[in-house]
N, C-alpha and C positions, 0 to 999 in steps of 0.2 A: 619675393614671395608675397604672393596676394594676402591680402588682412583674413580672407574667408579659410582659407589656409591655415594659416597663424593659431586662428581661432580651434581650428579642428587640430593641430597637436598639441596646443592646450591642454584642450578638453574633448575626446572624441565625440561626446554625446551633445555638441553641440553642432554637430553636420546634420545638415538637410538632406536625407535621400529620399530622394520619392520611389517606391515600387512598381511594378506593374505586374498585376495580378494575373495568374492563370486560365486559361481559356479551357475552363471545365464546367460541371453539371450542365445546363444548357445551353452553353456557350462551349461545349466539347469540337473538335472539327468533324467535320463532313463534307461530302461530294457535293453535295444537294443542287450547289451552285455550277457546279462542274456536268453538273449532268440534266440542266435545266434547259427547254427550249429557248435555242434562239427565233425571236420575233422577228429580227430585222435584218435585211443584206450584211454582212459583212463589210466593217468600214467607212460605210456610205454615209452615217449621222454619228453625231455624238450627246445621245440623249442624256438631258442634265436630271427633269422632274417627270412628272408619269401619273397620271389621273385618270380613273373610269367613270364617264358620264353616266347617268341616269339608264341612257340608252344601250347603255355596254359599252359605248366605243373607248377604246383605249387613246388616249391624248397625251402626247408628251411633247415638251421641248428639246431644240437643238442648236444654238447658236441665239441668231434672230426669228429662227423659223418655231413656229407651233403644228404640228403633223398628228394624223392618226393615221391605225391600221385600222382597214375597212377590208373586209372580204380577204385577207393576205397581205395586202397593198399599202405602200405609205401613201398617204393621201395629204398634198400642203392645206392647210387650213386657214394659216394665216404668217404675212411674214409681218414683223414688228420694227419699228427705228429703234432697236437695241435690244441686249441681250436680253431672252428672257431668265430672269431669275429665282421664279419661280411659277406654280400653277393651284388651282383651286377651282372646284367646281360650287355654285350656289344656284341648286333646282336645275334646271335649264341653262343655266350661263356658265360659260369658262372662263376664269380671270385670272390673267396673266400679273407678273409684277413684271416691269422693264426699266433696266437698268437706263439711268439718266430721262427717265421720260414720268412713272410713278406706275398705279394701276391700270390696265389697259378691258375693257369688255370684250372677247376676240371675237364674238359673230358679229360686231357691230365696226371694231376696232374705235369705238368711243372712247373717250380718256376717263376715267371715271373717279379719279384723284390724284391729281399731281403734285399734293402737297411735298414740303422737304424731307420730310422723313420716310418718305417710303419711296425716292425716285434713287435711293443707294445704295447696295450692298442688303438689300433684303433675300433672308435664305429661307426662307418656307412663309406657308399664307395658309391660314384656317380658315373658316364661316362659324361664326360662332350660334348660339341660337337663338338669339334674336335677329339675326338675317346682317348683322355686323361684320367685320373682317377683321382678322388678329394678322399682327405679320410681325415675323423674327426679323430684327437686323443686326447683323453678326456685328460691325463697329460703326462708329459713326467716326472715326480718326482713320482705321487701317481700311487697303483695299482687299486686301490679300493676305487669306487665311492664314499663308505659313509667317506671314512679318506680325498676324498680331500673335502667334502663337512665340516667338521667338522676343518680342516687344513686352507680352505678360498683359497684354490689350484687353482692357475691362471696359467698354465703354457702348457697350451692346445694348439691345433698347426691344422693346414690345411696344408694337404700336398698335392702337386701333383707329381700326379707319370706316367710318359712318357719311356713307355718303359722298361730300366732295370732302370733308373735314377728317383729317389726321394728330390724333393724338396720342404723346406719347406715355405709356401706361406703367412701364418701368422701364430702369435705366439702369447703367450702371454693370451689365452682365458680360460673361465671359464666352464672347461668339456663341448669344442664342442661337442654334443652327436649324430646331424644329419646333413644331405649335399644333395640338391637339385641340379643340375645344369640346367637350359634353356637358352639359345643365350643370354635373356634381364639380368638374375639374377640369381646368387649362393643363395642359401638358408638355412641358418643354424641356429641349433638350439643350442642354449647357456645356458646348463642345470642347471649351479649354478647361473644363473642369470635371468632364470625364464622368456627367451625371447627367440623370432627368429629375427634372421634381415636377411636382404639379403645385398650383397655384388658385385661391377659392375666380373665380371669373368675375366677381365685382369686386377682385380686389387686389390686382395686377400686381400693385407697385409693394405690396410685403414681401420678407424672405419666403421664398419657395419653401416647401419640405420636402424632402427628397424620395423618391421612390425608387429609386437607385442609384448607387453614388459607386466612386472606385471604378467603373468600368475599364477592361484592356484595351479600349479600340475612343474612339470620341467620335460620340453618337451624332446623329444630322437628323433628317429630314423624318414625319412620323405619319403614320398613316392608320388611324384605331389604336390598337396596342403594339403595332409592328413599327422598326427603326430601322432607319439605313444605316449604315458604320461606314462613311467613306473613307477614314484612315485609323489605324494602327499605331497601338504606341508601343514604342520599342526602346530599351533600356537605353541606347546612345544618346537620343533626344531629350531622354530623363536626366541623363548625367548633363548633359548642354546644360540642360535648363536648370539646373542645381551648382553650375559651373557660372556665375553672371562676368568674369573677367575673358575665360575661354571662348562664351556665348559672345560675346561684344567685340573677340579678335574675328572668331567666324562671320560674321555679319559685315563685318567693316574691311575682311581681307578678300574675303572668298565670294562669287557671283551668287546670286541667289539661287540659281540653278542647282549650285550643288552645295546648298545648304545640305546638314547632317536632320533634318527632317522627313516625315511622311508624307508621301505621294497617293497620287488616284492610280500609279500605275510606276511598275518600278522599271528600272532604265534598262542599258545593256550589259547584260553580263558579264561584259569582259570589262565594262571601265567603271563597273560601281567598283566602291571602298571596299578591302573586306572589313572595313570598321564596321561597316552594318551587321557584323556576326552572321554573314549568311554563310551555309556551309555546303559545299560540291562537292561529291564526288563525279570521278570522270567528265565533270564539264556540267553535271545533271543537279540544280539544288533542290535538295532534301525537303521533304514533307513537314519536315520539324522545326527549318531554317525561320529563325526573325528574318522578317522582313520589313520592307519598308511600305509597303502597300497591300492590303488584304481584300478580299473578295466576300462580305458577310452582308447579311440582313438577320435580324432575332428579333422574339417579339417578347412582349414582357408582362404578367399578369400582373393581376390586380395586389397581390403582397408585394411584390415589386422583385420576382423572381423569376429569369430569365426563364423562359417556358420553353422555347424551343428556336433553332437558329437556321441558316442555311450557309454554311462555307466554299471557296473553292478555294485550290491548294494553294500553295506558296508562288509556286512559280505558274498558274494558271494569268490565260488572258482574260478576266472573269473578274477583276478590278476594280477599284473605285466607286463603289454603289454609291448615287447619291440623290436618287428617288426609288420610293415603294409604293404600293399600291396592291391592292386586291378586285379578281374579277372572275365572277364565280368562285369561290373559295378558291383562289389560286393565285399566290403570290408573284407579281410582276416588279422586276428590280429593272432602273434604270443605271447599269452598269458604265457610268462616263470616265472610266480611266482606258476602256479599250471599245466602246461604240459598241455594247452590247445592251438589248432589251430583252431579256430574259423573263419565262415563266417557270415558277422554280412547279416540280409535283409533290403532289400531296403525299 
């Protein structure tokens, strides 16, 4: 019998459970996503980030490629020496983050900071307003979201990057995944902790204060007041993570593939777990089913109250969002659990 065990027939009230709250007032479900244009071929890319230039043009990433729609058409724009891991527009210029390489210029493909902190696991990049660069890096230890979520990986960083110089702004966080910046507040989003807070911008490295905390989904990449939700939390992973002997059997016996974590896209029906609580009738899962991966964008106003969302169902291929963006008041999700570039409507 584990000591955490021991401890809780003791004394019940000394168990740890973590909740995971209900997906109601603006975070209620809906089609919206389900019934949003597709931008792109079917299959053909799997966009990660997603920006509207100045000029309208819709710009997102795909592996090592940077691509726009022009007139219908994907158009290559630029390919990169590595993954890009994120994007950001400043005026006229598109800048890319590239994994093992740093900040990249894409009309130029100049290198524009390769210092260390920004050439690794950076998950979002802002302009701040003084013409600077803020960039989230989910860890500086883990490479791979699901091992620091499983690891309890706090080691996440805000960097600014001025020029060719990188510096780190705070440290110490729980897979930064996103970064807003306006004159009054920096805006981040703190994916293993299920919140956003914002931050004064000359003064990074204090605690946040939170403008939403508790959320059911762990928020990513931000775009104004709009957030991508690329995964879903779901009570199994809750209980893992309040389990630290059972958590440490799974990791150390079972492949990482089928870890008992959230996905950008959930697997085949016939060989997931029914641990994951999902529930079929006739072969068909239910609109209501937990799942392992969710299809949402929401945005969030200024009290810090989810204003309004976009869903698609349970078992939709409409997955994994882990960029957003707007063009013409019209919501564009970059859906990378199933290679969809969706424009959600108004």
């Amino acid at each position: 019998m584990s000591l955490s065990t021991l401890k809780e027939l003791i004394n019940p009230n000394w168990a740890r459970r973590r909740g995971v709250p209900p997906m109601d007032t603006g975070l209620r479900p809906n089609l919206r996503l389900d019934e949003a244009a597709e931008l792109l071929p079917s299959g053909d890319f799997e966009p990660d980030d997603v920006v509207v230039t100045g000029s309208g043009d819709v710009v997102f990433s795909s592996g090592n490629l940077i691509l726009a729609l022009r007139g219908g058409d994907v158009v290559r724009v630029a390919e990169v020496g590595g993954r890009v891991a994120a994007l950001a527009v400043r005026g006229d210029e598109i800048l890319a983050a590239v994994d093992g390489v740093g900040i990249v210029s894409v009309a130029t493909s100049e290198e524009v900071c390769t210092a260390a902190p920004v050439t690794s696991c950076v998950t979002d990049l802002t302009v701040a307003p003084d013409g600077s660069l803020l960039a989230t890096v989910g860890s500086t230890t883990e490479r791979d979201w699901a091992r620091a979520l499983v690891t309890g990986d706090r080691s996440g960083a805000i960097v600014r990057v001025d020029g060719t110089r990188a510096e780190v702004a705070a440290e110490g966080l729980a897979w930064p995944s996103g970064i807003e910046a306006s004159d009054e507040e920096v805006l981040v989003s703190l994916s293993l902790e299920h919140r956003v807070e914002t931050r004064p911008p000359d003064a990074l490295g204090r605690p946040g204060k939170a403008l939403i905390a508790n959320l059911p989904v762990y928020p990513g990449r931000i775009s104004g007041r709009l957030f991508a939700a690329p995964y879903i939390r779901n009570r199994v992973t809750e209980m893992l993570l309040d389990e630290p002997e059972v958590l440490a059997e799974m990791t150390g016996t079972i492949s990482p593939a089928e870890w008992f974590v959230p996905r950008l896209r959930g697997g085949s029906p016939f060989t997931e777990t029914m641990q994951m609580g999902q529930l079929r009738v006739l072969g068909v899962v239910k609109s209501w089913a937990p799942a392992r991966s969710c299809g949402l964008v929401f945005r969030v106003d200024g009290a810090g109250r989810v204003a309004e969302s976009a869903h698609a169902r349970v078992d939709s291929a409409r997955h994994g969002v882990t960029g957003v963006a707007v063009r013409d008041g019209r919501v564009l999700a970059a859906a990378r659990g199933y290679g969809n570039l969706l424009e959600v409507r108004s």
